[in-house]
DRENVEXKE-738315 format. One line per 2 residues: their letters; for each residue x, y, z negated of N, C-alpha, C. Coordinates in pm, 1 decimal. Layout:
N
A> X:Y:Z:X:Y:Z:X:Y:Z | ...
END
This chain:
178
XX> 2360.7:-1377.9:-1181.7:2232.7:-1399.0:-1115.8:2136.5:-1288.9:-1160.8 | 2060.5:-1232.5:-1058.3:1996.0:-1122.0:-1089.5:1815.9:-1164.0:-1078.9
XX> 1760.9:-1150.5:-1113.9:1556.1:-1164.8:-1121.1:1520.7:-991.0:-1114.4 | 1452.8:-976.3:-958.1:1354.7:-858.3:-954.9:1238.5:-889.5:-985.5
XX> 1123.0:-833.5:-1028.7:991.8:-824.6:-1033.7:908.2:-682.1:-1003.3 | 868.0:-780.4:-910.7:719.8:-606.0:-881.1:582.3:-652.6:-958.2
XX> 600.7:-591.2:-1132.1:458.7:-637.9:-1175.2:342.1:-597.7:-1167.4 | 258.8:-668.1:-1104.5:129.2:-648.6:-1116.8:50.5:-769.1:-1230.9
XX> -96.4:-744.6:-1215.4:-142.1:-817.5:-1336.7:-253.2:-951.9:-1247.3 | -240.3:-925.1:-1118.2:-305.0:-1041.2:-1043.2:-212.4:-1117.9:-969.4
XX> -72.6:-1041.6:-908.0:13.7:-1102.8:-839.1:115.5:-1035.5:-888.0 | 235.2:-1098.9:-894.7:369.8:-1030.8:-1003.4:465.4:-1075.3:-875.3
XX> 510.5:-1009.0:-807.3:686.9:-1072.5:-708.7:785.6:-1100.5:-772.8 | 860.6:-1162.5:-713.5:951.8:-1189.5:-777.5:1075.0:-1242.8:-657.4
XX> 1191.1:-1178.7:-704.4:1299.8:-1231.8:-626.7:1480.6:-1271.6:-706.8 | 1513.1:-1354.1:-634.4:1648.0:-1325.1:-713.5:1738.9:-1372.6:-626.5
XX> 1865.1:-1391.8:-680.8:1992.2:-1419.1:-638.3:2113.4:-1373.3:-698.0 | 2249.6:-1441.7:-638.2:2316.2:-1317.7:-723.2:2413.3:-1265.5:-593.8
XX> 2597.7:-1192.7:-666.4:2629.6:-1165.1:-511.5:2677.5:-1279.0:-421.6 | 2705.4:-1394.7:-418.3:2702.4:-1460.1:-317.6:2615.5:-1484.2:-264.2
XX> 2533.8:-1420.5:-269.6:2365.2:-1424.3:-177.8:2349.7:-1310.2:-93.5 | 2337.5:-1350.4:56.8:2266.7:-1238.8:111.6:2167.5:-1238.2:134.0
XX> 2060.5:-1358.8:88.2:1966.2:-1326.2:123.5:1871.3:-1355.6:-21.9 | 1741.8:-1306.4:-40.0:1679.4:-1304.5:-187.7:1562.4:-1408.7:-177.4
XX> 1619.2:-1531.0:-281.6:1454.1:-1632.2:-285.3:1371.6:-1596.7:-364.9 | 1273.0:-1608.0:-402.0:1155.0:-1582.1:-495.5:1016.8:-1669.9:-429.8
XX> 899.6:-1576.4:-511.5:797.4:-1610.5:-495.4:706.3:-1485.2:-566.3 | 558.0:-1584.7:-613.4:466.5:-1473.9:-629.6:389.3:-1575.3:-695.1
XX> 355.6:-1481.2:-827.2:322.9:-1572.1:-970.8:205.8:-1508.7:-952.1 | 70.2:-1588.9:-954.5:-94.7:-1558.0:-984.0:-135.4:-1540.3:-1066.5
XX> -137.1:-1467.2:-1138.1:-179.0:-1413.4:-1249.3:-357.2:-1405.4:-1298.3 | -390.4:-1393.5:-1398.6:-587.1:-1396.6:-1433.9:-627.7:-1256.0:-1377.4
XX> -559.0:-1151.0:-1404.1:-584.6:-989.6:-1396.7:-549.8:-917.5:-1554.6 | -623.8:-821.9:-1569.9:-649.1:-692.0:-1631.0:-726.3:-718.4:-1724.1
XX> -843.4:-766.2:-1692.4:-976.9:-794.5:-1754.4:-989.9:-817.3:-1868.9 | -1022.6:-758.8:-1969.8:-1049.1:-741.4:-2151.4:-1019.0:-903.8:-2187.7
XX> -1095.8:-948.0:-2098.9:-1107.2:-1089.9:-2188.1:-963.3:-1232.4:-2119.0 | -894.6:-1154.9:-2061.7:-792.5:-1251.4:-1972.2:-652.5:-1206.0:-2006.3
XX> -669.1:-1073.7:-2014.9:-508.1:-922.6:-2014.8:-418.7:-1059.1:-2112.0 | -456.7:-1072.2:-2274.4:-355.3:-1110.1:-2356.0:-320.0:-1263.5:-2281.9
XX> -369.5:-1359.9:-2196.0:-326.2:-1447.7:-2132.7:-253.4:-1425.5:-2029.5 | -257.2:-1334.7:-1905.2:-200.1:-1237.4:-1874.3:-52.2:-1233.3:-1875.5
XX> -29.5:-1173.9:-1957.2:40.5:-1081.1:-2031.3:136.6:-1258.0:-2102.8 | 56.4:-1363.8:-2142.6:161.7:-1480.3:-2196.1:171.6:-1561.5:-2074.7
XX> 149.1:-1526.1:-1948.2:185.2:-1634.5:-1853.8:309.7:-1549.5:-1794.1 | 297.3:-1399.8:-1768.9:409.8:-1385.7:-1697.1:540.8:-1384.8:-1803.8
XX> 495.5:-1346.6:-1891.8:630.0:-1387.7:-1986.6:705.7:-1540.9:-1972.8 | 577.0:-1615.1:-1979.6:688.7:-1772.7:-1972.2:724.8:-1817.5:-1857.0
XX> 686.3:-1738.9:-1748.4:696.7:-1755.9:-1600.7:844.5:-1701.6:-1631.7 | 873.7:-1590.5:-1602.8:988.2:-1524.1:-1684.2:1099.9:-1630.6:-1697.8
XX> 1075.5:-1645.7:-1850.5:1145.5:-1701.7:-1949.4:1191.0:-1852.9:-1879.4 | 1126.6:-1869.0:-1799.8:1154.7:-2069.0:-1760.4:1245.8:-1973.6:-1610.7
XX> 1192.8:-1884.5:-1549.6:1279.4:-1898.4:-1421.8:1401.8:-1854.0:-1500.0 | 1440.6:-1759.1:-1553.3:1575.2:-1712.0:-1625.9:1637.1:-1803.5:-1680.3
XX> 1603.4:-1909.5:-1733.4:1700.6:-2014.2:-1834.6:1682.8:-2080.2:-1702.5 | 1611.3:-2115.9:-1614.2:1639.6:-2250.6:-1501.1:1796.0:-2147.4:-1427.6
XX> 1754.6:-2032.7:-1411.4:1882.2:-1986.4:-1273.5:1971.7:-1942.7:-1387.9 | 1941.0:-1922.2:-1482.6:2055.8:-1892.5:-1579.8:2124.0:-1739.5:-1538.4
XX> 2004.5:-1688.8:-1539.6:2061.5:-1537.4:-1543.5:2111.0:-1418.9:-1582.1 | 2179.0:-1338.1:-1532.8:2243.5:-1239.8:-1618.4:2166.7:-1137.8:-1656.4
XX> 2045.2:-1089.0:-1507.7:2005.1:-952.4:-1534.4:1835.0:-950.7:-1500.0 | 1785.5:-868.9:-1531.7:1656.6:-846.1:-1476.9:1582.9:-733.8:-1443.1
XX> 1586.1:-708.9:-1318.6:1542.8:-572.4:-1283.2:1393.8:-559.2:-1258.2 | 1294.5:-488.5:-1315.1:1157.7:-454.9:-1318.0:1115.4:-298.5:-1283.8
XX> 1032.1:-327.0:-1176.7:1013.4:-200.1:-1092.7:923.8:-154.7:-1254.7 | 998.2:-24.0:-1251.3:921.6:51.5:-1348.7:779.2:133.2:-1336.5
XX> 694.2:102.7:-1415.2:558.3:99.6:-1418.6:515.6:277.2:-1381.6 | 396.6:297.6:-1279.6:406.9:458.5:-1243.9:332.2:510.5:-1368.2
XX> 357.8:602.0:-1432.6:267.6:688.1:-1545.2:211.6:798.6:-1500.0 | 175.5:821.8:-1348.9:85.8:943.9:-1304.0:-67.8:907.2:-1349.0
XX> -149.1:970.1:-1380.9:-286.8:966.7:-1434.0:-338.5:1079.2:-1310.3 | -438.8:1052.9:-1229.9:-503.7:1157.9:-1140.4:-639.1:1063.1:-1063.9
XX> -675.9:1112.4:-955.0:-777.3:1107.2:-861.8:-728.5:923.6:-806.9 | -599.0:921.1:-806.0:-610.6:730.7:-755.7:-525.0:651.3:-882.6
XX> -526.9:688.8:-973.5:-491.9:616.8:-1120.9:-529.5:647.9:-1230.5 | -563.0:549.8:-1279.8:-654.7:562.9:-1398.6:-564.7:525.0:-1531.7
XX> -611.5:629.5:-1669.2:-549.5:576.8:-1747.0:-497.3:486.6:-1821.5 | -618.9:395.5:-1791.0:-622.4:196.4:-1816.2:-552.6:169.7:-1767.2
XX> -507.6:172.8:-1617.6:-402.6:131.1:-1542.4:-264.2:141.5:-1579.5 | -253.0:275.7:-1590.2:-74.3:284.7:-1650.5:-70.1:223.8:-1799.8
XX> -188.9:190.5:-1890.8:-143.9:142.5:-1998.6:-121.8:4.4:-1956.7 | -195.6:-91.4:-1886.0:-234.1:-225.7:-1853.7:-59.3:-228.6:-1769.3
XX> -34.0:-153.9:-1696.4:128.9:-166.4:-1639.6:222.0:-207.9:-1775.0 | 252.0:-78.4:-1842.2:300.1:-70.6:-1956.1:314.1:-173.7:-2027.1
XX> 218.5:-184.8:-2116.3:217.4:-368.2:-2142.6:276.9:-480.6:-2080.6 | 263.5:-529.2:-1911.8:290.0:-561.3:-1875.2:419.4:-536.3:-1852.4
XX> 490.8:-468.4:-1847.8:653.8:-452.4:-1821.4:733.0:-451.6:-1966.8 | 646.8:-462.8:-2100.5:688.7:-498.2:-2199.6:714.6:-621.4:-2223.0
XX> 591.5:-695.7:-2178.5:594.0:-837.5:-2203.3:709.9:-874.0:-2095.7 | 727.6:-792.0:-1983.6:872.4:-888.8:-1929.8:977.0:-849.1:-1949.5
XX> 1011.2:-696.3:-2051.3:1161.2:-698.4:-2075.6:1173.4:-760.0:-2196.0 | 1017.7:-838.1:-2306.8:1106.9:-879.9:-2401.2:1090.2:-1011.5:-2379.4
XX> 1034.3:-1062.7:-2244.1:1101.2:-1202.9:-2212.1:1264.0:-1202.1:-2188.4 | 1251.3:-1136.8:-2114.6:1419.3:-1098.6:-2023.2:1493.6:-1147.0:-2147.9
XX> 1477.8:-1002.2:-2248.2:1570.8:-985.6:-2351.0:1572.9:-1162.3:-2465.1 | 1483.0:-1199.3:-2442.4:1475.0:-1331.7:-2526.8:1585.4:-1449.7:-2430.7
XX> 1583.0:-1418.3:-2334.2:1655.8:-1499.8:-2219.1:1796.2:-1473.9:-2218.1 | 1819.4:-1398.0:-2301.1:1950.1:-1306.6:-2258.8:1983.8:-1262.0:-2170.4
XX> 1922.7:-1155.2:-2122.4:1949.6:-1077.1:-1993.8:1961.4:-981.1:-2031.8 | 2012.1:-900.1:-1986.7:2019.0:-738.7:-1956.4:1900.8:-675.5:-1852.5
XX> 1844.2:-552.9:-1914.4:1704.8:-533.5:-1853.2:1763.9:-443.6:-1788.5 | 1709.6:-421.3:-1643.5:1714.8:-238.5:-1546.0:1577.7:-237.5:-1509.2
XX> 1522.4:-124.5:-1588.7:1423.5:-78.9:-1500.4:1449.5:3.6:-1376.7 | 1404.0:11.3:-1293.1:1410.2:76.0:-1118.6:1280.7:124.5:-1070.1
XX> 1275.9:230.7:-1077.8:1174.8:341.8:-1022.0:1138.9:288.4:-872.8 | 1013.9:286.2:-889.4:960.6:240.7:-756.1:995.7:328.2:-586.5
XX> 1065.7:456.2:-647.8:1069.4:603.0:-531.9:1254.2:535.0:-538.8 | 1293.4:477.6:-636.0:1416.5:402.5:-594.8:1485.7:324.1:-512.8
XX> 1370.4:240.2:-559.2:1388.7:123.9:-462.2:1382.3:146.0:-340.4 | 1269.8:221.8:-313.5:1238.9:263.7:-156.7:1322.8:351.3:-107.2
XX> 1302.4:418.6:-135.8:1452.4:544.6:-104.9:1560.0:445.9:-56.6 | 1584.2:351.7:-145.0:1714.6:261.7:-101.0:1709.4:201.6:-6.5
XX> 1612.1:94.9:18.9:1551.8:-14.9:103.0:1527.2:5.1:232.2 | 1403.6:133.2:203.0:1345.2:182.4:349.4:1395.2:327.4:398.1
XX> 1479.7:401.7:322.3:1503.9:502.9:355.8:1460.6:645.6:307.0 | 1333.4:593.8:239.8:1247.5:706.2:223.8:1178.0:642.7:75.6
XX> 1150.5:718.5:-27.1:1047.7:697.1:-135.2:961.6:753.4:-147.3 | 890.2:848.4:-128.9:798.7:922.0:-134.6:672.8:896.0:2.0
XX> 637.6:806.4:62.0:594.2:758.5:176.2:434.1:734.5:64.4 | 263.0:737.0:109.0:203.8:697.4:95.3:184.3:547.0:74.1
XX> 134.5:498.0:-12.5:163.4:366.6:-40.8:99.0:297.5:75.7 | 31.2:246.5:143.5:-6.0:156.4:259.3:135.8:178.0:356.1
XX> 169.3:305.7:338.9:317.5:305.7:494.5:389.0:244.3:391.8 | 414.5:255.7:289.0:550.6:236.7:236.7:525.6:59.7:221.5
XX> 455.4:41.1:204.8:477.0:-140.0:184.6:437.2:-233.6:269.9 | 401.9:-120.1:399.8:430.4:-196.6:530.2:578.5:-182.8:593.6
XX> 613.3:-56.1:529.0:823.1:-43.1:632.6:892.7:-106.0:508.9 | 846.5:-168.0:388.5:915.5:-247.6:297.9:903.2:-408.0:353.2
XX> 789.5:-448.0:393.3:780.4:-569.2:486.4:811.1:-558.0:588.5 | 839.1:-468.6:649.4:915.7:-448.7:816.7:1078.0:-448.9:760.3
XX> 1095.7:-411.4:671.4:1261.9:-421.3:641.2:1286.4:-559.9:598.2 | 1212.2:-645.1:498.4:1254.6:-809.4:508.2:1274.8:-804.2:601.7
XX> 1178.5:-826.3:701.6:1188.4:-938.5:841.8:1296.3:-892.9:922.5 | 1326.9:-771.7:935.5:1433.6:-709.5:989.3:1580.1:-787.5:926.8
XX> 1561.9:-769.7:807.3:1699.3:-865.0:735.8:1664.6:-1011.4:746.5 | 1592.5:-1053.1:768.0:1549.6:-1208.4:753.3:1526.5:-1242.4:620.9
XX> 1471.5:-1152.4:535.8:1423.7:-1195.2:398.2:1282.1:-1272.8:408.6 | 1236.8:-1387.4:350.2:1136.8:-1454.6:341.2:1070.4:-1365.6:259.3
XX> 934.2:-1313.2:241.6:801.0:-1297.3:205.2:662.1:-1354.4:187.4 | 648.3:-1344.5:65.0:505.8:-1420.1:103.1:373.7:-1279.1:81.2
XX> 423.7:-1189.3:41.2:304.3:-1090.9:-7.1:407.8:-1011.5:10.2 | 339.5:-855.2:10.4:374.7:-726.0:10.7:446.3:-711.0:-194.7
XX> 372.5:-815.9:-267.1:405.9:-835.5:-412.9:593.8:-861.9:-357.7 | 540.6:-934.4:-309.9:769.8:-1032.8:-308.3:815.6:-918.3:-238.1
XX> 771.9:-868.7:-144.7:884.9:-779.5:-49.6:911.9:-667.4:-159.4 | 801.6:-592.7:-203.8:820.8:-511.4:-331.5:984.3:-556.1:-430.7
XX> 931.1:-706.2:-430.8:1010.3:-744.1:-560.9:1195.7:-746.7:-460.4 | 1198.1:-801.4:-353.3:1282.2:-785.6:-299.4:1380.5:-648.9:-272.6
XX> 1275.7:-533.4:-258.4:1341.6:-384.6:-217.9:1405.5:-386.8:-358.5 | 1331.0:-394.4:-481.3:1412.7:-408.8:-643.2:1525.4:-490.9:-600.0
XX> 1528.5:-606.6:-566.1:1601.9:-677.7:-607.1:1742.6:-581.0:-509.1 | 1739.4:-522.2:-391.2:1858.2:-514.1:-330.2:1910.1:-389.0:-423.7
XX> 1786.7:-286.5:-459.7:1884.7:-163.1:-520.8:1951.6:-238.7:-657.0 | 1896.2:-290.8:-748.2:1968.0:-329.8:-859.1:2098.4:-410.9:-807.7
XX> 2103.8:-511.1:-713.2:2237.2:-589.9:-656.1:2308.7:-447.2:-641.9 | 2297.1:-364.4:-551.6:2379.2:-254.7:-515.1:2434.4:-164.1:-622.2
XX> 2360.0:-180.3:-752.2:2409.0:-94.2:-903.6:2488.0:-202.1:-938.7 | 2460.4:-311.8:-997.2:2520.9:-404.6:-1064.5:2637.1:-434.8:-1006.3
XX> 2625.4:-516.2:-869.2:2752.2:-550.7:-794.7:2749.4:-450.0:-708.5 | 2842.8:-364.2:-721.1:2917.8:-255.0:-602.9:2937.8:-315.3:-491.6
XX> 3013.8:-472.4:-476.6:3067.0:-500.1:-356.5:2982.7:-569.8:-268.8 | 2865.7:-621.1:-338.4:2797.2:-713.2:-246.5:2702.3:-572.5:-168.0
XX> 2662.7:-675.7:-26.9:2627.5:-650.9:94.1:2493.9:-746.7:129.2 | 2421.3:-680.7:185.0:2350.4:-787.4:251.6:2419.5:-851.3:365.7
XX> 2350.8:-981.8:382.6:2436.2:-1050.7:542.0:2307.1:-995.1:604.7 | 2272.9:-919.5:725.8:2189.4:-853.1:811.6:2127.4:-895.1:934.4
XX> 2267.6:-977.4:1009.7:2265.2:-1004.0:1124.9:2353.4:-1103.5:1155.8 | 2334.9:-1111.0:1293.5:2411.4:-1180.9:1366.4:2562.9:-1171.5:1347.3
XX> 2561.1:-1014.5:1366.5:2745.7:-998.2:1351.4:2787.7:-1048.1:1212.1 | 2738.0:-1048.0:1085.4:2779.0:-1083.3:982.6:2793.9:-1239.1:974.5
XX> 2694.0:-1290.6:1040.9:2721.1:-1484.0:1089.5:2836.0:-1478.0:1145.8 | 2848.8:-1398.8:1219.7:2971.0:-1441.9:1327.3:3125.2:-1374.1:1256.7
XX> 3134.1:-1301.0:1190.5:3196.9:-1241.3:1113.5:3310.6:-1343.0:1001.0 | 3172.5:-1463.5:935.7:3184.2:-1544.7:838.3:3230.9:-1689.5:913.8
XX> 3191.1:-1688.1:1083.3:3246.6:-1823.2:1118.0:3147.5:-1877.9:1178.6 | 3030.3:-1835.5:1144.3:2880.0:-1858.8:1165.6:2872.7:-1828.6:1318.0
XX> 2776.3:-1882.3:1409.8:2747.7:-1847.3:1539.8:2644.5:-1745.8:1554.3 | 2690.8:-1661.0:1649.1:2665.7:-1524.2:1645.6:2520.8:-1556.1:1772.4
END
């Protein structure tokens, strides 16, 4: 069983499954924010959020879109530290869970998912929510679909053989009505 996460510090995605899954369940954990006086609560909710979904699905792995460290004109240095942190506190939940951690580059995932990684962020996490619905992946935020594009590249490292089910022909393929 595999757990993606796209962390953020107000909304965190989250998806999983393992390979007998073609398709990825999750959700989207609400978080306090960033904010001086909230971060270290923060920072202990997504951990036990974490820690309770991993021992409930009893998982093997946990893939976390890795945090961007560009500093310029649309990121600030607070930001990549406030990431940072945050992707600490969930690989040493993971690792307390017994999982095996993959971090996955966000130009990864996409590259994989949508075709392309390097896309401006507003296109790119609108053709990342145009690719769920296209597969019939449930979404509730651009946070889950995020966590979803993780979740398919890490399935595709981990398990070589699994596939998404896509379509119709794959229903009909399995026995399913096409």
């Amino acid at each position: 069983m595999l757990i993606a996460l796209d962390a953020s510090t107000v909304a965190t995605g989250f998806a999983f499954g393992g390979p007998g899954d073609g398709v990825p369940r999750g959700g989207v954990w609400k978080l306090p924010g960033a904010d001086e006086l909230v971060f270290d609560r923060t920072l202990s909710i997504v951990a036990e959020s974490l820690s309770a979904l991993a021992k409930m699905l009893k998982a093997d792995h946990v893939a976390i879109e890795a945090p961007l460290l560009m500093v310029g004109p649309n990121h600030r240095a607070q930001t990549a530290m406030v990431l940072i942190q945050l992707t600490g506190a969930l690989r040493a939940a993971a690792h307390r869970a017994g999982c095996r951690v993959h971090l996955i580059s966000v130009q990864s995932a996409r590259a994989h998912f949508i075709g392309h990684g390097r896309l401006p962020r507003d296109e790119a996490k609108a053709a990342v929510q145009a690719r769920c619905k296209a597969l019939g992946w449930p979404f509730a935020d651009d946070n889950q679909a995020d966590a979803c594009a993780v979740w398919s590249l890490a399935m595709a490292r981990i398990y070589p053989k699994w596939a998404p089910q896509t379509g119709p022909l794959f229903a009909a393929a399995k026995g399913g009505a096409a």
